[in-house]
C-alpha positions as CSV (number, residue, x, y, z in Angstrom):
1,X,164.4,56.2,9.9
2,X,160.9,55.2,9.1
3,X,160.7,55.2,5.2
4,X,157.8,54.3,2.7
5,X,158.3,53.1,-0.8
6,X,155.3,54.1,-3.1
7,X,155.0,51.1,-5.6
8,X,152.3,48.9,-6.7
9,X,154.7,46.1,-7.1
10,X,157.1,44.7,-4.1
11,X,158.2,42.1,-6.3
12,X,160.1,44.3,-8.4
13,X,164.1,44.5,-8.5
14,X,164.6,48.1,-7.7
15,X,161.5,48.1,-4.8
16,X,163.2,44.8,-3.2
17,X,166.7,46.1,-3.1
18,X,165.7,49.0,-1.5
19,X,164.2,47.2,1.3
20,X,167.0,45.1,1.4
21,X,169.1,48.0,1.8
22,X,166.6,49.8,4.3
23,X,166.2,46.9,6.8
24,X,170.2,45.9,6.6
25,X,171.0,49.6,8.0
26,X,168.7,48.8,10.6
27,X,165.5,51.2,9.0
28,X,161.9,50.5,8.8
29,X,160.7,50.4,5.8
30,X,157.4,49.7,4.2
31,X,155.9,49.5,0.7
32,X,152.7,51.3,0.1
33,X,150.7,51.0,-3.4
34,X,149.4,54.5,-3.7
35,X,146.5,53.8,-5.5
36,X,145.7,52.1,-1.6
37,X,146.3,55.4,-0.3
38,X,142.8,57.3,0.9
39,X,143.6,61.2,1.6
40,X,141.7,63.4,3.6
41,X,141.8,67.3,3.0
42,X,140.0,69.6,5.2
43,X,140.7,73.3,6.6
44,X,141.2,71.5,9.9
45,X,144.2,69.3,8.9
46,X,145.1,66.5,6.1
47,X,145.6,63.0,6.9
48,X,145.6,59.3,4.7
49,X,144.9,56.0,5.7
50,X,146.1,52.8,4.3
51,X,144.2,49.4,4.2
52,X,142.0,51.1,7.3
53,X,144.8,52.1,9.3
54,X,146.2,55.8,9.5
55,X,149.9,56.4,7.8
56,X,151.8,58.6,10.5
57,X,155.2,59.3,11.2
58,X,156.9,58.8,7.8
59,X,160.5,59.9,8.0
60,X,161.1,59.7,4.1
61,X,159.4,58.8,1.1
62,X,160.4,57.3,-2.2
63,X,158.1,57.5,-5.4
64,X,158.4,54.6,-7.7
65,X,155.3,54.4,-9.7
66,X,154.4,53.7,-13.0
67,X,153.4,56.5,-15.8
68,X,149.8,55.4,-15.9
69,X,149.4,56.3,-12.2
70,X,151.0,59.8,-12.2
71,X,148.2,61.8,-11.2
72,X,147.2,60.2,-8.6
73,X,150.8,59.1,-7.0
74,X,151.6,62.3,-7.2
75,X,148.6,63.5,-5.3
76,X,149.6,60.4,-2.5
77,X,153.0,62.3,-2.7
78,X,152.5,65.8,-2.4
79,X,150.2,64.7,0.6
80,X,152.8,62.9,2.4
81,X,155.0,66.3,2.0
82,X,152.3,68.0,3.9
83,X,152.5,66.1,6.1
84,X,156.5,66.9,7.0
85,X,157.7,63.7,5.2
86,X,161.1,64.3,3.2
87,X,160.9,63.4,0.0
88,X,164.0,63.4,-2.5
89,X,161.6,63.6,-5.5
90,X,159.1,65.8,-4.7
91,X,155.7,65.9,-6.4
92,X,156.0,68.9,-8.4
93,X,159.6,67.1,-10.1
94,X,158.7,63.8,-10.6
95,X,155.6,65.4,-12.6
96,X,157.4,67.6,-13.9
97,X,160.2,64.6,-15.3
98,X,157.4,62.5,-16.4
99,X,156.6,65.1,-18.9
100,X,159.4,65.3,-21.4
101,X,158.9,68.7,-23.5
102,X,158.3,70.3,-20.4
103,X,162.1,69.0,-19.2
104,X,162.8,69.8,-22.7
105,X,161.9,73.3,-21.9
106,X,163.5,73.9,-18.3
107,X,166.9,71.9,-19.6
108,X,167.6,74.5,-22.5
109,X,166.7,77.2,-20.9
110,X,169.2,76.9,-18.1
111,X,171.9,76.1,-21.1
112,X,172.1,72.2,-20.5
113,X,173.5,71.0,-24.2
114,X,170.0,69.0,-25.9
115,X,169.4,67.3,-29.2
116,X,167.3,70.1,-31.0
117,X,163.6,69.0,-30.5
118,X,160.5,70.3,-31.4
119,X,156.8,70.4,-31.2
120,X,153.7,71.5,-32.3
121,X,150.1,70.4,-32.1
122,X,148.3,71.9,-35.2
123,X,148.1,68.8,-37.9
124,X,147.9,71.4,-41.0
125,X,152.0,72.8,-40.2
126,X,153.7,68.6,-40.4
127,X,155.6,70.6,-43.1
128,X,156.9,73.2,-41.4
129,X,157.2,71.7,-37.7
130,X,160.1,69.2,-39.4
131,X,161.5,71.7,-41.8
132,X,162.7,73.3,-37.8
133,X,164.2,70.3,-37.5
134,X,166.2,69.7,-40.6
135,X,166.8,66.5,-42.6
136,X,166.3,63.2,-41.1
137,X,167.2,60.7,-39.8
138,X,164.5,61.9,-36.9
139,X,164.0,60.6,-33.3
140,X,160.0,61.1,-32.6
141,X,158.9,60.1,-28.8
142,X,156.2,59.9,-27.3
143,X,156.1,62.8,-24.5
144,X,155.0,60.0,-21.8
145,X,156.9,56.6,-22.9
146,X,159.2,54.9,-20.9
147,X,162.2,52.4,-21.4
148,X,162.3,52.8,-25.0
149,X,159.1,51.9,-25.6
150,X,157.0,54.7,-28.1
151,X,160.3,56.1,-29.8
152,X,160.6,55.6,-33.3
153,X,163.4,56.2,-35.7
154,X,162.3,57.6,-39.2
155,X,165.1,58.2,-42.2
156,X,163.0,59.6,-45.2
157,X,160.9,63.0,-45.2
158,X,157.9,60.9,-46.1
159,X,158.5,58.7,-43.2
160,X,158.8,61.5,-40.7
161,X,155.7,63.4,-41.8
162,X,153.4,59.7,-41.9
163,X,154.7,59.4,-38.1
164,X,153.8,62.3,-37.3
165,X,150.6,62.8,-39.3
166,X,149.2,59.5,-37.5
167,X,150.3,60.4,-34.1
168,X,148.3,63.7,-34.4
169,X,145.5,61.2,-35.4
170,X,145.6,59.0,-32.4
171,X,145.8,62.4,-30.0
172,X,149.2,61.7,-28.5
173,X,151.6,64.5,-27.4
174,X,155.1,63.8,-28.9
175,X,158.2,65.4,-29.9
176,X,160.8,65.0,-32.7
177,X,164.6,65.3,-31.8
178,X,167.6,65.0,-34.3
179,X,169.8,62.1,-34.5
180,X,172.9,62.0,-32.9
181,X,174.2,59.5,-35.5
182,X,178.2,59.8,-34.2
183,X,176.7,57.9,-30.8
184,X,176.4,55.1,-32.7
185,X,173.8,53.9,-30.9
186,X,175.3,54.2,-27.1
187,X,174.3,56.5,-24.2
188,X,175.2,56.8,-20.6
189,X,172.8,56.1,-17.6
190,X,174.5,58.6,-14.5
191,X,172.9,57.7,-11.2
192,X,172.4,61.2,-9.1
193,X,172.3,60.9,-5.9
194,X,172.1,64.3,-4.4
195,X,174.8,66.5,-5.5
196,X,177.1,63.3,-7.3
197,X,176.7,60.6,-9.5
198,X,176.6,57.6,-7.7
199,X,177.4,55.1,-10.6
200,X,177.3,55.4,-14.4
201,X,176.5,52.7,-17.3
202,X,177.3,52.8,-21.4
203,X,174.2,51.1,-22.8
204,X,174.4,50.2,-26.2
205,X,171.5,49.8,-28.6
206,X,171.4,45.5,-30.1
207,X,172.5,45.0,-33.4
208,X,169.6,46.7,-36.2
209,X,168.2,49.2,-33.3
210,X,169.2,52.6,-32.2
211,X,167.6,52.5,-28.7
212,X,169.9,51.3,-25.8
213,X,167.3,50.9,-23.7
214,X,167.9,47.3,-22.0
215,X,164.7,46.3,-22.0
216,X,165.1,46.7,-25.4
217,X,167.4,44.3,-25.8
218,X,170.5,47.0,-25.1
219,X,173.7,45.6,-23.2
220,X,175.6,47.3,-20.2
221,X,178.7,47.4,-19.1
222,X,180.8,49.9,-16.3
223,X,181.7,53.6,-17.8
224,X,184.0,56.5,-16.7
225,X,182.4,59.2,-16.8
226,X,184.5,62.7,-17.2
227,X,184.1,65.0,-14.6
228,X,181.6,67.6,-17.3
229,X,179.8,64.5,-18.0
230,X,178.9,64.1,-14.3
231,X,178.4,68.1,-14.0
232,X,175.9,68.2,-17.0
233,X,174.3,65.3,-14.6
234,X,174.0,66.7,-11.7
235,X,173.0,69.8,-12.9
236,X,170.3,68.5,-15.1
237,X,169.0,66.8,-12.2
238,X,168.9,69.9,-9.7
239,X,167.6,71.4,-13.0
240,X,164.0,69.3,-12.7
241,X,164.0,69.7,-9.0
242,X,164.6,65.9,-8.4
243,X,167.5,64.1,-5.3
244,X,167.4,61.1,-7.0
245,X,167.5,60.6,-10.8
246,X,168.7,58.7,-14.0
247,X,170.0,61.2,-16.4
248,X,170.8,59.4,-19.8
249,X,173.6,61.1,-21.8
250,X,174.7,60.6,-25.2
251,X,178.5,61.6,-26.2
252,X,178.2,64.0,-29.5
253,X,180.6,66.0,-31.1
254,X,179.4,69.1,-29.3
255,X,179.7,67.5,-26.0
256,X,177.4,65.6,-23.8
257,X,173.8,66.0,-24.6
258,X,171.2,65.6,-22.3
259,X,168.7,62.9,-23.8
260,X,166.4,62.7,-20.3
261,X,166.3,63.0,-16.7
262,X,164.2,60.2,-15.3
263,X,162.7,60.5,-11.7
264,X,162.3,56.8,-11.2
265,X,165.3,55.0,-12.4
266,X,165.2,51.0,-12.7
267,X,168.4,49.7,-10.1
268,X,169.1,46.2,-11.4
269,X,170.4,47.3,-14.6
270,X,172.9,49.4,-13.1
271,X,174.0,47.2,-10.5
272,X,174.3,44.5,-12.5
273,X,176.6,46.3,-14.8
274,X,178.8,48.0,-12.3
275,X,178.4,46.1,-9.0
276,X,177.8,49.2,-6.9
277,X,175.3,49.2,-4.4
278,X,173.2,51.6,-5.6
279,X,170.2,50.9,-3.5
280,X,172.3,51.5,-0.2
281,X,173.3,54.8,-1.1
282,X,169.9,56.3,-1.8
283,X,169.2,55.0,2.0
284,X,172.1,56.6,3.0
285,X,171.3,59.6,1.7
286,X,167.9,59.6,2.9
287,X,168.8,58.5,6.2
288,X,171.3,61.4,6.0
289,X,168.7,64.2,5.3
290,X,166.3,62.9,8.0
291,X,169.2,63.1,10.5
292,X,170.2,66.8,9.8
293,X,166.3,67.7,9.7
294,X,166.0,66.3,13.2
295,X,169.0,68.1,14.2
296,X,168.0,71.1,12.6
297,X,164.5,71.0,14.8
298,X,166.7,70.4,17.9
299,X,168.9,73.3,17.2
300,X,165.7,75.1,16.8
301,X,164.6,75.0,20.1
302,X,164.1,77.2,22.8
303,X,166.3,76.5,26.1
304,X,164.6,75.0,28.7
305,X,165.0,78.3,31.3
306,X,163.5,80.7,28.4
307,X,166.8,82.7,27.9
């Protein structure tokens, strides 16, 4: 299998171990910054080129980009799917989980269990957008943050409204969620892999936080998961559209909740905390897809006397 990585940054745990993991199951594998990336478009064909040379022959593709280069890595991937490279994560889902009201949206409306959330963009209804919510304590995020960083806890009404208020006055899309105070400040990280859940993580939030995010300062340690816990996670990710995922879980009194479904989730974290080689089983089940495609072309072909 010959497999790009799409990162600006091969110094990076979870872009390392998955060359590690590549090149130890005998794979080429090669990591491309996809801001490097030139495309060409034209009614005769597509084709990019990287660092002056052409990029051909891609078996499989991995996205793991930052948020500030969405739009454009996204473009570098839905070119490389054009160009008959697998990708777990298509372009379309790993948009799509980069934009959390929008996985809001497509969660509930398949019946996944959510904290209530809402949103609204008109700065004269603060009032009535968090009287849909109820009383705080209120969780307000920002609609594009990542590992913890732009979500905010607020416990009066007053607080709520001033986060809001100065959000709206900065331009920045957000949403409020309630508090799932019986959590106590823990959720579960479930690594999908294609239809199961490779390995799974409690986070908890440090003392005088609620966010269990560890680069926040949140601890991990191994979890079993119950088999609706890992259903909810699959689903959630076949719900986005996305092969590979991190879907973050919090245990509430009305069963798991879905808290996000993230389309490039950090490795070391996870492996640290359970010992499971997560990185080799993403390869596998690349490595997996690309043999059944190649079989599939095989099986496709007409027999060499023209019968």
């Amino acid at each position: 299998m010959k497999l790009a990585i799409l990162s600006r940054n091969t110094r990076l745990y979870s872009t390392r171990r998955l060359v590690e993991a590549a090149r130890a199951r005998g794979h080429s594998v090669r990591v491309l910054d996809p801001l490097r990336c030139y495309m060409r478009i034209g009614s005769e064909g597509i084709s990019m080129r990287y660092k002056g040379k052409p990029i051909v022959d891609y078996d499989a593709v991995i996205p793991r980009f930052a948020a500030s280069v969405t739009r454009y890595g996204c473009a570098v991937l839905h070119q490389f799917e054009l160009m008959g490279t697998f990708a777990p994560n298509p372009s379309a889902a790993f948009a799509r989980a980069r934009d959390k009201l929008r996985c809001q949206q497509l969660l509930a409306a398949e019946g996944l269990g959510l904290p209530v959330t809402v949103f609204g963009d008109n700065p004269d209804d603060t009032d009535d957008l968090l009287a849909m919510l109820g009383p705080p304590p209120h969780v307000i995020k920002l609609n594009e943050g990542s590992q913890g960083a732009g979500v905010m806890l607020t416990e009066k009404p007053s607080a709520s409204r001033g986060v809001v208020e100065a959000l709206r006055g900065l331009y920045a899309s957000f949403v409020v969620q309630e508090f799932i105070a019986e959590a106590q400040g823990a959720d579960l990280r479930c690594f999908v892999v294609g239809d199961r859940v490779i390995g799974a993580m409690q986070r908890q939030a440090p003392p005088g936080d609620f966010r269990s995010n560890l680069h926040r300062g949140g601890t991990a340690t191994p979890v079993d998961t119950t088999p609706e816990e890992r259903a909810v996670a699959v689903r959630a990710a076949q719900v986005i559209g996305l092969g590979i995922a991190g879907v973050d879980l919090i245990r509430s009194e009305r069963g798991p909740l879905v808290l996000e479904v993230n389309a490039s989730p950090g490795l070391e974290g996870i492996e640290a905390a359970t010992c499971d080689d997560i990185a080799g089983g993403i390869v596998d089940h690349l490595a997996a897809h690309v043999r059944g495609r190649a079989g599939g072309r095989r099986g496709r072909q007409a027999p060499a006397n023209g019968s």
